[in-house]
C-alpha positions in Angstrom: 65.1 106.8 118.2 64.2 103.2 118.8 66.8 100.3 119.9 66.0 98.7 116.5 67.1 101.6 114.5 70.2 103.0 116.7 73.1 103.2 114.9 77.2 104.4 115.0 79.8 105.2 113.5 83.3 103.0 113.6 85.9 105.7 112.8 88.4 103.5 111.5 92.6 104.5 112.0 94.7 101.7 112.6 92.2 98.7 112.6 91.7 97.3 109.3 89.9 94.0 110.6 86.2 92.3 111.0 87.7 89.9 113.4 88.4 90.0 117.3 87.6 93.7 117.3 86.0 96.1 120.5 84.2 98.5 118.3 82.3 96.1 116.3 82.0 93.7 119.5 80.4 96.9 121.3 78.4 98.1 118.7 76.9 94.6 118.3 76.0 94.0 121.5 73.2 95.7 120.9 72.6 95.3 117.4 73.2 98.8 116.5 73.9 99.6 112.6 77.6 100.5 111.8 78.5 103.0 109.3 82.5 102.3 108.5 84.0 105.5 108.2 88.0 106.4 107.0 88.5 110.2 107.3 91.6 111.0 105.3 93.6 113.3 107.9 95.7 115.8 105.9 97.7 116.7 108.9 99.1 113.0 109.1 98.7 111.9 105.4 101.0 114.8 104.5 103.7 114.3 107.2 107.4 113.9 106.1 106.9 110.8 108.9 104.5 108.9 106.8 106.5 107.3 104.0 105.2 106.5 100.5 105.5 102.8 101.4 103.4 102.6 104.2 101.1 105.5 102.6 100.5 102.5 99.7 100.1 99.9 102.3 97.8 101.6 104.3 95.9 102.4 101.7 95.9 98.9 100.3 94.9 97.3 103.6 91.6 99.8 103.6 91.1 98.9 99.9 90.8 95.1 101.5 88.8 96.0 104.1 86.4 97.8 101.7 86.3 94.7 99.4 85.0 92.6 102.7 82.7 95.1 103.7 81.0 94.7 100.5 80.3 91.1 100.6 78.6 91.9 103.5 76.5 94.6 102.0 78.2 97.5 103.5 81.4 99.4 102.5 83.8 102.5 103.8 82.7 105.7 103.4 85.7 108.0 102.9 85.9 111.7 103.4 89.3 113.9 103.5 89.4 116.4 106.5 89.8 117.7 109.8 88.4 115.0 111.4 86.0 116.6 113.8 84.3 118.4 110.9 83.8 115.5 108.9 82.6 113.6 111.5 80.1 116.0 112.8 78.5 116.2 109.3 78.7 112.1 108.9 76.4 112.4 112.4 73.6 114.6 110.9 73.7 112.4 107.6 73.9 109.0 109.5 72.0 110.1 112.8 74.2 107.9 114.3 74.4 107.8 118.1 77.9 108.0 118.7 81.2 107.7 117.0 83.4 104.7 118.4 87.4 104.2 117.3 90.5 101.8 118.8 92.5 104.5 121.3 96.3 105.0 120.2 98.5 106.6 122.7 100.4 109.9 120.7 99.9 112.9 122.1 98.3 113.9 118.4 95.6 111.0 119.0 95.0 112.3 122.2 94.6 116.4 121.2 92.6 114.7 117.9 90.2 112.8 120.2 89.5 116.2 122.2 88.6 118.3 119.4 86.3 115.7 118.3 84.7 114.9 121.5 83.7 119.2 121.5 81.4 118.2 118.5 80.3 114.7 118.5 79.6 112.0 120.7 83.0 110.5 120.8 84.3 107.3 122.9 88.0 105.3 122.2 88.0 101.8 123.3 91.1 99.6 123.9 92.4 97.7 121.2 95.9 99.1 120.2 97.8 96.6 122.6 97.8 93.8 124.4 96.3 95.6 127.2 94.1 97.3 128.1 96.0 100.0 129.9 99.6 99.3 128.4 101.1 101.1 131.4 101.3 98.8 134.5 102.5 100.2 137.9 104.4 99.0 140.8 102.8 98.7 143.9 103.6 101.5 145.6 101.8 103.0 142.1 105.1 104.3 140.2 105.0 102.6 136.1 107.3 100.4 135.5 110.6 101.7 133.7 112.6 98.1 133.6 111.3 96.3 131.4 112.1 92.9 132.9 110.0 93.9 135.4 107.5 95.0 133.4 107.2 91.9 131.3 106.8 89.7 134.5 103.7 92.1 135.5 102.5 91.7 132.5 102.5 88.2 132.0 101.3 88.0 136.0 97.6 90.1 134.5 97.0 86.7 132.4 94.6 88.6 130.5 94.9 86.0 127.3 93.1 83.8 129.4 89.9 85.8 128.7 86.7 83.5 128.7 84.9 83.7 125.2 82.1 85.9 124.3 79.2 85.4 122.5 79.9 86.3 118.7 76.8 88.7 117.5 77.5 89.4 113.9 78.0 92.8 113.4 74.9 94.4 111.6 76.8 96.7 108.8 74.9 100.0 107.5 74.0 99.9 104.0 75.9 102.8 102.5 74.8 103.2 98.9 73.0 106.9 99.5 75.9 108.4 101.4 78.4 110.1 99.3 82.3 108.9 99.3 85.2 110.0 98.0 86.5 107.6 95.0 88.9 105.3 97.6 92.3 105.1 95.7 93.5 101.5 96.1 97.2 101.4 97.0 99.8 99.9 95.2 100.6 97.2 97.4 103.6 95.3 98.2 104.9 92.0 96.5 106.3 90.7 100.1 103.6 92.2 102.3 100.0 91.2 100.8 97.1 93.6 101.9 94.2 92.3 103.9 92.9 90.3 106.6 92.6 86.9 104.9 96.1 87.5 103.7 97.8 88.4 107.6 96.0 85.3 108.7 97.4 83.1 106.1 100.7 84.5 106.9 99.9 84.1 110.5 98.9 80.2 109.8 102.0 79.6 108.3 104.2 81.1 110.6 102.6 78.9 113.6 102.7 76.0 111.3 106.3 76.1 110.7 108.4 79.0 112.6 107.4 79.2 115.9 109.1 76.9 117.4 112.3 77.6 116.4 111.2 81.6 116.7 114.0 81.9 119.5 116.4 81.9 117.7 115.1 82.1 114.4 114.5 85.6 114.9 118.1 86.7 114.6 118.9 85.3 111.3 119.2 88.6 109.4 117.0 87.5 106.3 114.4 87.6 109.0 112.9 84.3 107.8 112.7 83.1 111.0 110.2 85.7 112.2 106.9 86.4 112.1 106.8 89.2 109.4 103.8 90.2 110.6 104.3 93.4 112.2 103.4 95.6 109.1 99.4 93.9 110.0 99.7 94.8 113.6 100.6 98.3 112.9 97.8 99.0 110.5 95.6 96.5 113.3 94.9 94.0 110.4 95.6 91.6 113.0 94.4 91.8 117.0 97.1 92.1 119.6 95.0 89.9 122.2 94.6 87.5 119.4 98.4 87.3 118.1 99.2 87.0 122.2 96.6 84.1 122.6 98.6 82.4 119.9 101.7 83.1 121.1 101.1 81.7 124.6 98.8 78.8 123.1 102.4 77.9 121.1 104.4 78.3 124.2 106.3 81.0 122.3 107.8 82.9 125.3 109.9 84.8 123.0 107.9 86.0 120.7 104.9 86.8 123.6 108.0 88.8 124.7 108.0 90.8 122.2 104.9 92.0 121.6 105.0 92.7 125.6 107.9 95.2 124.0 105.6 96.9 121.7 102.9 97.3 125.0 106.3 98.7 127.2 106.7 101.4 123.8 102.9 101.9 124.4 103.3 102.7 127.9 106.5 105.1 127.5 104.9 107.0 125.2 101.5 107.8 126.9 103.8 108.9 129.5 106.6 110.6 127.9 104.4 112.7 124.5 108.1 113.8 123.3 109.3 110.2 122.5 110.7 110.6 119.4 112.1 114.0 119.9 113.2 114.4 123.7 116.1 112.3 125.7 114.3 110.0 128.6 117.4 110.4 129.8 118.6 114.5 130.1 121.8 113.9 130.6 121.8 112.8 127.5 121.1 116.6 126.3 124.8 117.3 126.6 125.9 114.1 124.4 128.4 115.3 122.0 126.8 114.0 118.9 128.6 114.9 115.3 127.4 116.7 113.1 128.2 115.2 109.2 125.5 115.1 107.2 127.9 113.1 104.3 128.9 110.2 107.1 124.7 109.7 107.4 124.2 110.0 103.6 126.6 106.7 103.6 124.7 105.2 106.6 121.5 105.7 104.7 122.7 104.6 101.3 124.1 101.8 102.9 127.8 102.6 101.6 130.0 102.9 104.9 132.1 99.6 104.2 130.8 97.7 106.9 128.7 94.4 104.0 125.9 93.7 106.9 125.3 97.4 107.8 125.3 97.9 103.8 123.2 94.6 103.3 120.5 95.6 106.1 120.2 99.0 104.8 120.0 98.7 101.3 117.6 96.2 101.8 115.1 98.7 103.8 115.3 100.8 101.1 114.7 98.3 98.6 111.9 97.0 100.7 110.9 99.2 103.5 111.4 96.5 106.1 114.3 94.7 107.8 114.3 92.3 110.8 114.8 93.2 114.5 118.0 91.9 114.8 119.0 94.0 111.4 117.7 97.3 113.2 119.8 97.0 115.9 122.6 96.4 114.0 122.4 99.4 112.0 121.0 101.7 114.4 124.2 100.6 116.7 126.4 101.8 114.0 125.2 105.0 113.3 124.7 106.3 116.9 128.4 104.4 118.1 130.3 104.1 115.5 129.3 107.6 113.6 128.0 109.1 116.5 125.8 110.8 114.9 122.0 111.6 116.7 119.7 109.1 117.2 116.8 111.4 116.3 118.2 111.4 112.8 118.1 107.9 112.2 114.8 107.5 113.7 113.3 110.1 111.2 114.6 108.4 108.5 112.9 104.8 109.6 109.9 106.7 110.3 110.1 107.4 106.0 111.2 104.2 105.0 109.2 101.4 107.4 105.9 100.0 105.9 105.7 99.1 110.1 106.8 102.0 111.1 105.0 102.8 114.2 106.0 106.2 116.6 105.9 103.8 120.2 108.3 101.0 118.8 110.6 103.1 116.4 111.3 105.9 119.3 111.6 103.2 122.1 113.8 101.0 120.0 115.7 103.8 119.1 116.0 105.3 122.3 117.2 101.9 123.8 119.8 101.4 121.2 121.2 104.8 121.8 121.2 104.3 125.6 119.0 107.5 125.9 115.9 105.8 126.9 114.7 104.6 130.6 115.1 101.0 130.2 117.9 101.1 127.6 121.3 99.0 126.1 124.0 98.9 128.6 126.5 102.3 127.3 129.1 99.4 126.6 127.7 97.6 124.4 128.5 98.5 121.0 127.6 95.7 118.6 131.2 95.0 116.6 129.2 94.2 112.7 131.7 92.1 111.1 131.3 89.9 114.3 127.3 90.0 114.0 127.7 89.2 110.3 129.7 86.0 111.3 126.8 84.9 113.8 123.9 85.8 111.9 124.8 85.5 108.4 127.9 83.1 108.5 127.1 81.8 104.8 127.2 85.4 103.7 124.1 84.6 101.6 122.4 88.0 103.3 124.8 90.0 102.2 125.6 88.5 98.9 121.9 89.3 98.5 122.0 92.7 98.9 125.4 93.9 98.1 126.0 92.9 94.8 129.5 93.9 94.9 130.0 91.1 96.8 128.2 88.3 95.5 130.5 85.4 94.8 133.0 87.1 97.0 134.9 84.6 98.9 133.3 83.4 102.0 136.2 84.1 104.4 136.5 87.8 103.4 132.6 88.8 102.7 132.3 89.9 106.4 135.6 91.9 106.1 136.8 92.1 102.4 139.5 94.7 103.7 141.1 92.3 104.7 141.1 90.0 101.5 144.6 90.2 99.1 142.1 90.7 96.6 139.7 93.2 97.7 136.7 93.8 95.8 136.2 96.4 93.0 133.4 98.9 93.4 133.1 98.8 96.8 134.1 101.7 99.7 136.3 100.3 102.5 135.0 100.8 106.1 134.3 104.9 107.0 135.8 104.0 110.6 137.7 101.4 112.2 135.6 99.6 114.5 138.4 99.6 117.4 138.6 103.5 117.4 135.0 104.0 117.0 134.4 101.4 119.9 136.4 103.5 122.1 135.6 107.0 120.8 131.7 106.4 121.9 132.5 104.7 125.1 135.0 107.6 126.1 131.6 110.2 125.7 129.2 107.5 127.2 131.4 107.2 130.5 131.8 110.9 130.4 127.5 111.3 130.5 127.7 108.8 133.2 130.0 110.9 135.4 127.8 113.9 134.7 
């Protein structure tokens, strides 16, 4: 086969992008053809972990991509399963050289990646994080568990200030005699468009006229001073390197901070498989978590009588997203105040996040429930009404989302217990915060002394 006519296939999995992308940057380095392929996995499709939400937006952003292939003459081709099968076939049809996808770090991508490489030419590039290699060692060769010290290494590898390379425009495979499945576009979601041109609008607008105040607009529970764009960096609609060469550009320490977080969740997982289901910590095996499946039914359907636990929960069911701040708010509750496993909550964000994303979920989860490596000091157990009062001191969060309360008099909303007129319709508090407070720190000192 000659240079003119080599060709390969871009297996695409969480990279729904033309732009700032390694495949088609290595593929078109030598002006090889590219045949966009989707393979429609069964095993993770159908997983209780990949909610309906994210399914639609998933399915929305590849829908998008398709629609740009095809100004370009090109288009996905879509097959449905196992993925070394398909791709083995999509070789012989093609007579591609290789196949080429963005690496992800899950023990599944790794087994997935292995089976494949038995039957095909198979290579993973860098592309998920910041980094190339997300975990970054000490000297003495030991990866980094702190991550304080982690985020000074990483900001120490400079590697946003990469010099430019030449842009070759990718040379897209005509696709009109290869058979596809019919691609189902996905429902979408009114506060989350699908699409490239759509994340980078949202991008433009966020650098336009949030970032500067993105310290501290980040905590307002509302979250509308973040980014809202981490349902595009999950599904890779938008580049890590690229978001990080903005963020540094903008002087936005905190925000390059926290997509150095979502590079630390990277790292923990290649290292620890068992993320979501194991405690970093073991001592933490012997944590005497309740069991009441009714007290996480109220968690979850944001009933336990706390408004901004209520608030933030309702409102990731309505929406199937809720800001950082939010997460930890509620996360706090259910693993300090209920006491209930963290491993149960983190399933149920797994099924309800359109961002949901097995490094950052686990981690955050893990650090909130002081099981991880690098996690929350054990004392600090966030008091709610006292969050609602700093984060939403208008109560216009929660009037939002807990109807019950809308109109409710301002001094009460945070604690309408306390009102003389408390409101009808809604439950008081399933624990007092004082004895919950010193119920958990009674079993977290007792872990410690184990």
């Amino acid at each position: 086969m000659s240079a003119d006519s080599a060709s390969v296939i871009w297996w695409i999995r969480r990279d729904f992008r033309l732009s700032s992308h390694p495949v088609l940057e290595e593929a078109s380095r030598k002006n090889r053809r590219i045949f966009p392929v989707f393979v429609v996995d069964p095993r993770l499709m159908n997983s209780n972990r990949f909610g309906a939400r994210r399914n639609a937006f998933l399915r929305a952003s590849l829908f998008a991509l398709q629609a740009d292939l095809g100004r370009r003459g090109s288009g996905v081709i879509v097959r449905s399963g196992e993925p070394r099968f398909v791709l083995r076939k999509l070789i012989e049809e093609t007579n591609a050289d290789e196949v080429l996808a963005l690496g992800d770090y899950s023990e599944y991508d790794r087994q997935r990646n292995v089976a494949v490489s038995t039957l095909v030419p198979f290579r993973a590039l860098p592309g998920q994080a910041v980094m190339a290699d997300p975990v970054l060692r000490r000297p003495d060769g030991v990866p980094y568990s702190v991550f304080t010290h982690y985020f000074r290494a990483w900001q120490k590898l400079k590697l946003f200030d990469r010099s430019p390379t030449e842009f070759v425009q990718p040379n897209f495979a005509n696709i009109d005699n290869i058979s596809t499945e019919v691609l189902e576009p996905g429902t979408g979601d009114r506060n989350f468009r699908a699409g490239e041109s759509s994340a980078n609008n949202l991008l433009r607008e966020f650098l336009r006229h949030r970032v500067s105040g993105y310290g501290t607009g980040r905590d307002l529970l509302d979250g509308s001073g973040t980014s809202r764009l981490s349902p595009y960096l999950r599904f890779g609609v938008l580049a890590p390197t690229m978001l990080a060469d903005d963020a540094e550009i903008a002087g936005a320490e905190e925000w390059l901070r926290q997509l150095a977080w979502r590079d630390f969740y990277f790292s923990l997982l290649q290292r620890h498989p068992r993320l979501a289901k194991d405690n970093l910590r073991p001592s933490f095996d012997e944590f005497p978590w309740r069991n009441s499946p009714s007290d996480f039914d109220e968690w979850a359907a944001g009933e336990t009588g706390y408004p901004v636990v209520d608030a933030g929960m309702r409102q990731l069911l309505a929406e199937g997203w809720i800001s950082n701040r939010m997460r930890m708010i509620v996360a706090s509750f259910l693993t300090k105040h209920l006491m209930l496993d963290w491993r149960m909550g983190e399933s149920y964000f797994m099924q309800q996040l359109i961002d949901g994303d097995l490094a950052s979920n686990a981690g955050g989860w893990q650090w909130v429930a002081g099981t991880g490596v690098d996690a929350s000091p054990f004392f600090r157990i966030f008091n709610p009404v006292l969050q609602g009062k700093r984060f939403d001191p208008s109560g216009n969060y929660i009037s939002r989302w807990v109807p019950e309360l809308c109109g409710y008099d301002a001094r009460w909303i945070h604690e309408p217990w306390k009102s003389p007129f408390p409101p009808q319709g809604y439950p008081p508090p399933m624990v007092d915060h004082d004895f919950a407070r010193l119920r958990a720190l009674d079993a977290y000192r007792e872990i410690g002394r184990r």
